[in-house]
Every structure is written in structure tokens, then in C-alpha cells.
GUSE-951027 format. One line per 4 residues: number of its first residue (from 1); for each residue x, y negated, z negated of C-alpha. Coordinates in Angstrom, 2 decimals. Layout:
REM GUSE-951027
NUM	X Y Z; ...
***
This chain:
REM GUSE-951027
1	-36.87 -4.80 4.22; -34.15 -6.82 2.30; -32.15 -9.04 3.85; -28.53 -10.37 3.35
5	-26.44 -12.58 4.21; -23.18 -11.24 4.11; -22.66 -6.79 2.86; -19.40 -5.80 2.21
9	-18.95 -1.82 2.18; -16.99 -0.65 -0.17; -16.27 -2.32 -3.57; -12.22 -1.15 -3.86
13	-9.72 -3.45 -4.00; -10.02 -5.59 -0.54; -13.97 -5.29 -0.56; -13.52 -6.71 -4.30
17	-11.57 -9.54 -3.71; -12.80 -10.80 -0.23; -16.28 -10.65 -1.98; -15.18 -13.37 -4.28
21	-13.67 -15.46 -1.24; -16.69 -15.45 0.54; -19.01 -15.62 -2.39; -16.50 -19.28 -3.58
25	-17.62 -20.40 -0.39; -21.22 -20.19 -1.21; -22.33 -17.69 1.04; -24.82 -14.72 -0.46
29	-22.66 -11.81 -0.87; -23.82 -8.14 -1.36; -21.41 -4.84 -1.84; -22.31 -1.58 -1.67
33	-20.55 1.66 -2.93; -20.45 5.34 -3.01; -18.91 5.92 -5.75; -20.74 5.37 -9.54
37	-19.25 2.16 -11.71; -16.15 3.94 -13.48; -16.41 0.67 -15.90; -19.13 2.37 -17.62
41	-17.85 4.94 -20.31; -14.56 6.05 -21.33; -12.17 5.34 -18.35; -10.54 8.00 -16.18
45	-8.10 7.99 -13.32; -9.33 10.48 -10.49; -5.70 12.44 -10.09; -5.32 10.98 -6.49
49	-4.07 7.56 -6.87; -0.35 6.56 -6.11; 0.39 3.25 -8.19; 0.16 0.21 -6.32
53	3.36 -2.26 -6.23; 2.08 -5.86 -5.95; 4.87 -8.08 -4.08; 4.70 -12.09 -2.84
57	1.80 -11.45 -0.25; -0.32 -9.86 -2.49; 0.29 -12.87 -5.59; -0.47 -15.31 -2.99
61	-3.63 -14.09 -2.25; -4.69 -13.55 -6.04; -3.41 -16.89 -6.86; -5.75 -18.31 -4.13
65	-8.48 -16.99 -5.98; -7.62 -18.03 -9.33; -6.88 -14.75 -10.57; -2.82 -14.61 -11.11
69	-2.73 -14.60 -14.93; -5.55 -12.12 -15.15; -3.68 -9.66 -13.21; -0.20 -10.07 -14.68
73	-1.27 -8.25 -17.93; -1.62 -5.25 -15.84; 1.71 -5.74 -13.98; 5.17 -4.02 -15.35
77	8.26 -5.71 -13.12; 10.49 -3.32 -10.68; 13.57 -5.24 -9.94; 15.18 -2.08 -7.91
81	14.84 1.88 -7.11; 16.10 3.91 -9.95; 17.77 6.83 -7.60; 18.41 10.31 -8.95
85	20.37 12.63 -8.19; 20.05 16.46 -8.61; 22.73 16.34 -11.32; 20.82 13.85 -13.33
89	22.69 10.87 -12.75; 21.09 7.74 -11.72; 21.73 4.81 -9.40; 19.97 1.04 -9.25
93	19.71 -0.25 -5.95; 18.43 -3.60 -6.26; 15.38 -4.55 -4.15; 16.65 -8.26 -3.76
97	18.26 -11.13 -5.42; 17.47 -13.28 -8.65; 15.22 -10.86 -10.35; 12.75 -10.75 -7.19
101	10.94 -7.79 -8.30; 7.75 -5.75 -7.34; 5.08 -5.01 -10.12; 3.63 -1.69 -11.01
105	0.22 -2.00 -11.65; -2.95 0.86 -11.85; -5.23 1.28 -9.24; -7.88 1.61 -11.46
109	-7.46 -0.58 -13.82; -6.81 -3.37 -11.68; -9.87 -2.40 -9.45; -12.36 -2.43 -12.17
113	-10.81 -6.13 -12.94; -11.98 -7.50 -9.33; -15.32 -6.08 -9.96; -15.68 -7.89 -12.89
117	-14.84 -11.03 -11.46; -16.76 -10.29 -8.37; -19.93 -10.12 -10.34; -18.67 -13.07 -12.27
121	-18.77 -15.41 -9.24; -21.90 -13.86 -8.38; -21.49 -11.24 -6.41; -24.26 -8.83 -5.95
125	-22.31 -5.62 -6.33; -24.46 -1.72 -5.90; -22.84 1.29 -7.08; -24.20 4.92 -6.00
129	-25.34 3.54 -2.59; -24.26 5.66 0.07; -24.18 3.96 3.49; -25.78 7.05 5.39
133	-25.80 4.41 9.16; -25.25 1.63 10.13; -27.52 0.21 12.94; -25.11 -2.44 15.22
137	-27.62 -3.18 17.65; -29.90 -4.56 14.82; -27.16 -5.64 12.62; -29.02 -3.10 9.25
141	-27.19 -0.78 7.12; -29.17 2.44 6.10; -28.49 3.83 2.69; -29.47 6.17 -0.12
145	-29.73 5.66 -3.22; -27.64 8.65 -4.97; -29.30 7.66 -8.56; -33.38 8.04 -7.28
149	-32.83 9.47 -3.72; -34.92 6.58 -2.50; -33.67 5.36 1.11; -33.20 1.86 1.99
153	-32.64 -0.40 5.34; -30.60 -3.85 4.53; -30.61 -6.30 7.48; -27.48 -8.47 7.41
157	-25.77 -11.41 9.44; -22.79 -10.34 8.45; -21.40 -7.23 7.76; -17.69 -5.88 6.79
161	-16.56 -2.90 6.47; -13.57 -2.87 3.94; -14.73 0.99 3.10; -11.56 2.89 3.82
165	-9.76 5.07 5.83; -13.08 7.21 6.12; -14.81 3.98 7.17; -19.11 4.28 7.56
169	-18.61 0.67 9.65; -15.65 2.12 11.89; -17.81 5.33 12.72; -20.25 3.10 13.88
173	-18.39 1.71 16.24; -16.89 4.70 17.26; -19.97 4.81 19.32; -19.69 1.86 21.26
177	-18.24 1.37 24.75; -14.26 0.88 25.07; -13.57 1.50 21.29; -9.81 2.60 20.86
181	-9.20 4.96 18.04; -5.77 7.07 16.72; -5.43 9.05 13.34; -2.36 10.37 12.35
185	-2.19 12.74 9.40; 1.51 12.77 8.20; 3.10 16.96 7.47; 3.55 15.49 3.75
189	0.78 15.55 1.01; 0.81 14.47 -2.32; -0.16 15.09 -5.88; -0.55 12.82 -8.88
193	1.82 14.11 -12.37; 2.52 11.76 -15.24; 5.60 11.33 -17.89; 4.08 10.22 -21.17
197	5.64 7.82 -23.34; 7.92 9.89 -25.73; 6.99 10.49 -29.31; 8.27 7.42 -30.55
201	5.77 5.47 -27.80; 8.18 4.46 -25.98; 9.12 4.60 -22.28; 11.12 7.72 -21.40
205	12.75 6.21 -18.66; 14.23 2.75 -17.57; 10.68 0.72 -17.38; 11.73 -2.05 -14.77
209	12.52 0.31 -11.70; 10.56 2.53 -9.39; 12.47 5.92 -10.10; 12.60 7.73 -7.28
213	14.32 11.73 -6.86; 15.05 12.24 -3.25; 15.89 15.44 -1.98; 15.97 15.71 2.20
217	11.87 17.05 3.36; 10.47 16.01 -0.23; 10.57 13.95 -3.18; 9.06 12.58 -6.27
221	8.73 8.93 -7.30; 7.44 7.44 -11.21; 6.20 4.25 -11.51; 5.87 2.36 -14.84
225	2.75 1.76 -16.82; 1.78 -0.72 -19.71; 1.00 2.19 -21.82; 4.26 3.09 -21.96
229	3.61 5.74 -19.19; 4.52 6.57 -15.82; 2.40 7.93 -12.89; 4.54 10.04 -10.66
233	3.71 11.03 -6.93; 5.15 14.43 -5.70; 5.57 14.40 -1.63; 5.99 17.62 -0.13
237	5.47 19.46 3.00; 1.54 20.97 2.92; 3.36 23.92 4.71; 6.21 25.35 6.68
241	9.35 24.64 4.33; 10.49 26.75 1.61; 9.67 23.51 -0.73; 6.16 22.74 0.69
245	2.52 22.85 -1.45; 1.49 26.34 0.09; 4.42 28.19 -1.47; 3.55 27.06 -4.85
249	1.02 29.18 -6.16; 1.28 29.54 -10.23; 3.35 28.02 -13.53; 6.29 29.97 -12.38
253	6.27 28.31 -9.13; 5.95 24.74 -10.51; 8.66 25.03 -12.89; 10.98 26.59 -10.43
257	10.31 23.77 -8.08; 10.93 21.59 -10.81; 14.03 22.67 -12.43; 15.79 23.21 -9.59
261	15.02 19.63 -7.75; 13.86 17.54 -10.94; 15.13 18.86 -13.71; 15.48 15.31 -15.65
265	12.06 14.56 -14.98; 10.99 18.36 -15.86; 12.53 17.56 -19.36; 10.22 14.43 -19.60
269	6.85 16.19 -18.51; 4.99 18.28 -21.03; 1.96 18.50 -19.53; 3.19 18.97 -15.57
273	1.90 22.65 -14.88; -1.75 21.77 -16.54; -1.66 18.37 -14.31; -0.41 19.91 -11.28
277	-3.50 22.52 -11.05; -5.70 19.90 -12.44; -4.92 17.28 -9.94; -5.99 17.45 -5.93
281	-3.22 17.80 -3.24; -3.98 14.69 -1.16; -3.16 13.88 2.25; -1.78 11.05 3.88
285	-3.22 9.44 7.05; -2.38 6.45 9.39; -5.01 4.88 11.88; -5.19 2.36 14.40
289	-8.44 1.31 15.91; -9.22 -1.52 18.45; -11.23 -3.83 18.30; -11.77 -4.45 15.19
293	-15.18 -6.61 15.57; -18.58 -6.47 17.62; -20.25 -9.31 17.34; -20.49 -10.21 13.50
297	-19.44 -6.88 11.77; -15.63 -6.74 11.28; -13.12 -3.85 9.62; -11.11 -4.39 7.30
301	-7.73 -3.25 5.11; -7.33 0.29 5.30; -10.93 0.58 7.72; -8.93 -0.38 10.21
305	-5.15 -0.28 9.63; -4.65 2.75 6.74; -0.96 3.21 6.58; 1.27 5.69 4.85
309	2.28 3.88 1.10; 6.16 4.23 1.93; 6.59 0.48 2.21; 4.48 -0.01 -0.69
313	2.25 -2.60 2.07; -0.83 -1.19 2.09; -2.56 -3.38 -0.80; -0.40 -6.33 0.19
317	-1.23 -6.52 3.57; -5.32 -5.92 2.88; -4.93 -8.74 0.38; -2.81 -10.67 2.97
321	-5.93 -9.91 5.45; -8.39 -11.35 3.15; -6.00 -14.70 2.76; -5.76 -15.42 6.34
325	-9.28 -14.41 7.28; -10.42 -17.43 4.40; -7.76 -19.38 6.01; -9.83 -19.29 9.47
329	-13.03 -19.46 8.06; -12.04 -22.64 6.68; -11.27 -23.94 9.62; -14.26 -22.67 12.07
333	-16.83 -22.69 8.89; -19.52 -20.05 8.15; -21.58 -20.80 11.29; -19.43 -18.89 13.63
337	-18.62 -15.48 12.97; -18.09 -14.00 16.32; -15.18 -16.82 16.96; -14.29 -16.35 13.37
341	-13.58 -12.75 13.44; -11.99 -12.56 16.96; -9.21 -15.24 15.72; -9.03 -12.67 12.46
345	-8.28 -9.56 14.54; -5.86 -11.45 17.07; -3.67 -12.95 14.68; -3.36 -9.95 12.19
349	-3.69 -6.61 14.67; 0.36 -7.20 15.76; 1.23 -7.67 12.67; -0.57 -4.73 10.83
353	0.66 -2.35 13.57; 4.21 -3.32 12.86; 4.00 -2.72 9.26; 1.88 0.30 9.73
357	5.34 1.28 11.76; 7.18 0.21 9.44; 5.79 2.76 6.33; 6.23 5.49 8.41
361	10.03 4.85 9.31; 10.28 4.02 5.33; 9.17 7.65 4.70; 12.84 9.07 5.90
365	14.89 5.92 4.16; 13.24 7.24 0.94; 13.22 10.76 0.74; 16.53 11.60 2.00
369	18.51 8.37 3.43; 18.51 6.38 -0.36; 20.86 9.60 -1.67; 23.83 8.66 1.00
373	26.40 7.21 -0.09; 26.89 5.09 3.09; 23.38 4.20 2.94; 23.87 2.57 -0.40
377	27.14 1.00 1.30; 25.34 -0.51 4.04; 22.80 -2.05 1.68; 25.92 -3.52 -0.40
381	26.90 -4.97 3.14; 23.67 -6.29 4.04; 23.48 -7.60 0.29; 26.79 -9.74 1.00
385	25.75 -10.92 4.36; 22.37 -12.50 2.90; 24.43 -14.06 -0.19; 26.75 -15.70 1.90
389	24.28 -16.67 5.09; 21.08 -16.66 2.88; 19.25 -18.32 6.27; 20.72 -16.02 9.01
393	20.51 -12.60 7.45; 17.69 -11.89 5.63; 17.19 -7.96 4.89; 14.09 -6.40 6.22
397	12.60 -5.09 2.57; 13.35 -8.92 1.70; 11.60 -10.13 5.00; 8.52 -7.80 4.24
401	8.28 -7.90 0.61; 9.35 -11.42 -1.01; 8.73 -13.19 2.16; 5.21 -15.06 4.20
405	7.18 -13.93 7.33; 4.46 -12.35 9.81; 5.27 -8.82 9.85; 5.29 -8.50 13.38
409	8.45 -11.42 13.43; 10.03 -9.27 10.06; 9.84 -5.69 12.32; 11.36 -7.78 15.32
413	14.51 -8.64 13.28; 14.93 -6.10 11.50; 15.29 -3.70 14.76; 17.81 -6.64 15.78
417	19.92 -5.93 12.55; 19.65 -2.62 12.34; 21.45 -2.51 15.71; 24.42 -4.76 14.66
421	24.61 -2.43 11.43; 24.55 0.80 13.25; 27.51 -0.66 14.50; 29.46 -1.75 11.94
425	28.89 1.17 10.24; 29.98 3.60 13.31; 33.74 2.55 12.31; 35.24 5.69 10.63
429	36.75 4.19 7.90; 34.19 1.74 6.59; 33.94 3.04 3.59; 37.72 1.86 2.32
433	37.71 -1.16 4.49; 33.98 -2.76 3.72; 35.26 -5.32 1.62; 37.36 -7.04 4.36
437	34.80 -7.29 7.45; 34.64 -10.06 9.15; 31.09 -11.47 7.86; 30.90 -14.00 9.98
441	31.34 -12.19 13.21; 28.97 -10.34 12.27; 26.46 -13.14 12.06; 27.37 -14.54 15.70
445	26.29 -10.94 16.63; 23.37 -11.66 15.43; 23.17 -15.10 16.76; 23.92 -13.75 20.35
449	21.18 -10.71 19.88; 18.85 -13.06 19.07; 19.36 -15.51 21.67; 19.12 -12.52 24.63
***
């Protein structure tokens, strides 16, 4: 029987990067994955991956490991949503101030980079292994190999599960005593298109903005790539709407769909009908699960805190999980794993709930709120108050996304400004008299609501 140190299941992105955290700290570090090594042979995307937007949490953690300026060649900057209307005009709403921006990068692409520098550092890293049990009484993972069909037990002091949403670690511990464990599958699915770069090679569309079509129940977002490319998400309704993916059953219907809600994008997408066949309809899941540890196996990222991607979180915060989890293992060392992980799981499970929250409330803001006018008014407002009291109003996207600020803390004040908005925008003529509020009596509401 082999034994490990430390196995990591799952080699995507958090598995990847944690493995080279642990393995700089000169533990013996094993991963083992499903899926085959997609760095061998031509590369392909699988259809069924939104774009990931990198923001501040996510950096930090790269830059921790040394891996900031191997990333940024993958990375295109989005300094604001690129809204569209059904007319075809466009409006930039800025995500913050002096350029902040988010960064498009692939999945893929930047997945296959961590594995490289996984095995780099040293990282023992097993493709085609599927984890068929795993034994927490005896602390051994059972798996088969998919290449020979030859089955294998691993002992392991340590074992993480950073495996996904469909987690082999989490069903584990499904079966223990006083396990807490919610799914929610969202009414929305989704399906992977692309616009091409136009015969020139150029971008098609404005190349430093997440472009975003909103239309009420649904919508479509692009996201830029470095080949001059963007990968769009479609988000419908899997049924009951007149828009949803069950009432679109041919070219005809796709087109329709299209024209009539898209029709700038339509104009930029050759190959949509052949893509949107070709590609899976996905579905979109959030979970909470408590605890997250028994003994010296721990969950995490998405294993235990998947989130819908409409606060563009979901990397960030797994990345953010493995910072703060090297954070305490610097402090209690690598001899105490039980204490180690229990400090893990109470400082991050607030915080990942309230940004797990957080996504889903995002969904409505970006499918239908972005489009009203007084929505884009009360982001000018908010805009002003944070220029002129940089320290006292802080937006909530700024709070999240360019911002360390726990996300528990960021959820807390943003529900305390939202309130003191709803208000301000309640008065009836707001709209010709924005420019003349009193700013600063809006901040001592603030002040006040904060100090109750």
C-alpha cells in the first residue's frame, strides 16, 4: 500500500495552487484526478467553462506564490460592464476608480499553467485516477486507475478535498454523524458561444469590458480573450418562460432567440447555431456544507462553498482560501492539522456564506437591474459619495472585488448602504435633482446606521 503524506483531490485550479503552497513548505504532496492531462495534444476547451475574472484577492494569492507575471500573459483588463441594449447601443459602467479593473483570463489555459508549476515544485500530480472511496476511519483513498483498470488504496495523513462541487471527499463525509449539507440548483442554465476575432484579427468588440446584454429572466455576457476572441455565456431559464433552453429546439429557434434579444452580438457570431448544439447546457448549483473537517481531511473551494459565478468570486475566494489556510499553517506548523484546519473552517465559513449570498443576489443586478436607468443613477451617486468620502463609503463591488475586506464585514455594509440608498432614491424626483443632494447627510446616515 502507498503511503502519502499529504493527497489533494482534484488537480483544477484551487487543488493546483494549494499543491504548490504546501509542497513550498516541504511537505510530500500527491494529486489525483479524474480527468486525463488536457496538456497533452492539441488543446481544447470542453464547451462548459464561463471565463474566470481574476480581481485583488485572487493576485494576492498568486503573488504569494511567485506566480503574478506568469499569469498576467493570460489576463486581458475589464475596467467596467459594457451594457447593451436591445437597440444596439451600449453603456460603460465603470467597475471602480483609477483603472481598477478585473482580468479575463481562460479556465483552461490558466489551469494547465498551475499544473505545470505544480509539478515544477515537485508536486506528484496523477491524471485518470478516479477516487472510487474514500475510507475516513483509516484516513485511505481508494481509486482506479481509468488507463489499466488496476485498483489502488493510498493511505494519507492528510487529505483535501478541493474536487468540486461533486466532491468524492464531501460524500464521504456525508456519512458521518451531524454533517450539515444544502444544494441549491438555480432555474437558470447556461451554455458556452464564442465571437471570433473579425477577419482582420481583430477584436469585434471593445476588448477592456465584460459586455454584458441584459434582458429581465435571461441574458448573455462576452468576455475578452488574448486571441482576439471572446467566450460568451448564455443564461436562460432550463424551462417555464417563453425564452428558456426547452423552447429552443433547432437553427430557427436559435436565431430567433438571437435576433430578437442580441441582435449586435448575432451579427458578430458566425458559428453560433453549430456551437450552440455542439456545446452542453450546464447547470448552476450553490452548496453549503458544515463542517468542513474530520480530523485531518478538510474541503475545499467549490467542495465546500460552490457558488453561482454572478459576482465573479468563485476563483477568488478558493484562491483567497488557499492564502489564509498557508497563513495558519504558518503559524501552528505542519504538526497539527486537526487545530490547523478547525481555525481554517472558522475563520473562512462566515465569510464564504456571505459571498455565496452575495452571487446569488448579483444574479438579478445583472440580468435585468444594470438596464435601469435609475440603477445606473444610483451607481453615479454611490460613485460621488466614495470620491468625495473615499474612507466612509466604499461601494460593495469595490469592498468585494479591489478590497482584503472579509466578505462577511463587505456583505454587512453593504446591506447598511443599500438601506440609506433605497432611501435616497425613494424621492420622486431624483432623477433631475441628483446633482444637488446633500452628500454629506448622507454619510452621517451612515455614520448613525453604523453606530446602532
Amino acid at each position: 500500500m502507498k503511503k502519502n503524506q499529504i493527497s489533494i483531490l482534484g488537480s483544477g485550479l484551487i487543488g493546483s495552487l494549494l499543491s504548490i503552497y504546501l509542497k513550498r513548505r516541504g511537505l510530500d504532496v500527491s494529486i489525483y484526478e479524474k480527468r486525463a492531462d488536457n496538456r497533452k495534444g492539441p488543446y481544447r476547451e470542453e464547451g462548459r467553462s464561463i471565463n474566470m475574472a481574476l480581481s485583488d484577492r485572487g493576485w494576492r494569492a498568486l503573488e504569494k506564490a511567485g506566480l503574478t507575471e506568469k499569469v498576467k500573459p493570460l489576463t486581458i483588463p475589464m475596467y467596467g460592464r459594457m451594457v447593451h441594449d436591445e437597440h444596439g447601443k451600449t453603456n460603460f459602467l465603470p467597475y471602480g476608480k483609477d483603472n481598477q479593473a478585473i482580468y479575463s483570463i481562460s479556465r483552461g489555459k490558466f489551469n494547465q499553467l498551475l499544473v505545470d508549476e505544480a509539478e515544477t515544485a515537485g508536486v506528484k500530480v496523477n491524471f485518470e485516477s478516479k477516487i472510487e472511496d474514500v475510507d475516513l476511519k483509516n484516513f485511505q483513498i481508494e481509486l482506479t486507475s481509468l488507463q489499466s483498470g488496476e485498483k489502488e488504496t493510498i493511505a494519507s495523513e492528510v487529505i483535501i478535498g478541493s474536487d468540486g462541487a461533486y466532491s468524492s471527499l464531501r460524500n464521504a463525509m456525508l456519512k458521518q454523524m451531524r454533517f450539515d449539507y444544502r444544494q441549491k440548483y438555480i432555474s437558470h442554465g447556461y451554455k458556452e458561444l464564442s465571437i471570433p476575432a473579425t477577419a482582420a484579427g481583430e477584436f469585434a468588440m471593445d476588448p477592456n469590458a465584460l459586455h454584458i446584454w441584459p434582458r429581465g429572466n435571461f441574458m448573455l455576457i462576452a468576455l475578452p480573450n488574448p486571441d482576439k476572441s471572446f467566450t460568451c455565456t448564455l443564461f436562460l431559464p432550463f424551462e417555464g418562460d417563453r425564452v428558456c433552453f426547452e423552447n429552443i429546439n433547432d437553427e430557427r429557434d436559435v436565431v430567433g432567440v438571437f435576433k430578437t434579444y442580441f441582435d449586435d452580438a448575432y451579427e458578430l457570431m458566425p458559428n453560433l447555431t453549430q456551437e450552440f448544439f455542439a456545446n452542453p447546457t450546464s447547470s448552476l448549483i450553490n452548496i453549503e456544507c458544515f463542517p468542513w473537517m474530520l480530523k485531518s481531511a478538510l474541503l475545499i473551494g467549490d467542495a465546500c462553498h460552490a457558488m453561482v459565478p454572478f459576482y465573479g468570486q468563485g476563483m477568488n475566494c478558493g484562491f483567497e482560501d488557499c492564502f489564509i489556510l498557508d497563513e495558519i499553517i504558518e503559524k501552528y506548523g505542519t504538526n497539527a492539522w486537526e487545530l490547523v484546519f478547525a481555525k481554517f473552517q472558522k475563520v473562512r465559513k462566515p465569510n464564504t456564506d456571505a459571498i455565496c449570498q452575495l452571487a446569488m443576489e448579483n444574479f438579478e443586478e445583472m440580468k435585468s437591474d444594470v438596464a435601469d436607468p435609475k440603477f445606473i443613477l444610483r451607481k453615479k451617486i454611490e460613485a460621488k459619495l466614495h470620491q468625495l468620502y473615499p474612507k466612509e463609503w466604499i461601494p460593495l463591488y469595490t469592498m468585494v472585488t479591489f478590497s482584503r475586506m472579509p466578505y462577511a464585514e463587505a456583505y454587512y455594509q453593504g446591506k447598511l448602504q443599500q438601506k440609506i440608498m433605497d432611501r435616497v432614491m425613494a424621492d420622486p424626483l431624483i432623477t433631475q435633482n441628483w446633482d444637488k443632494l446633500d452628500y454629506e447627510d448622507i454619510i452621517n446616515q451612515m455614520d448613525k446606521a453604523r453606530a446602532v
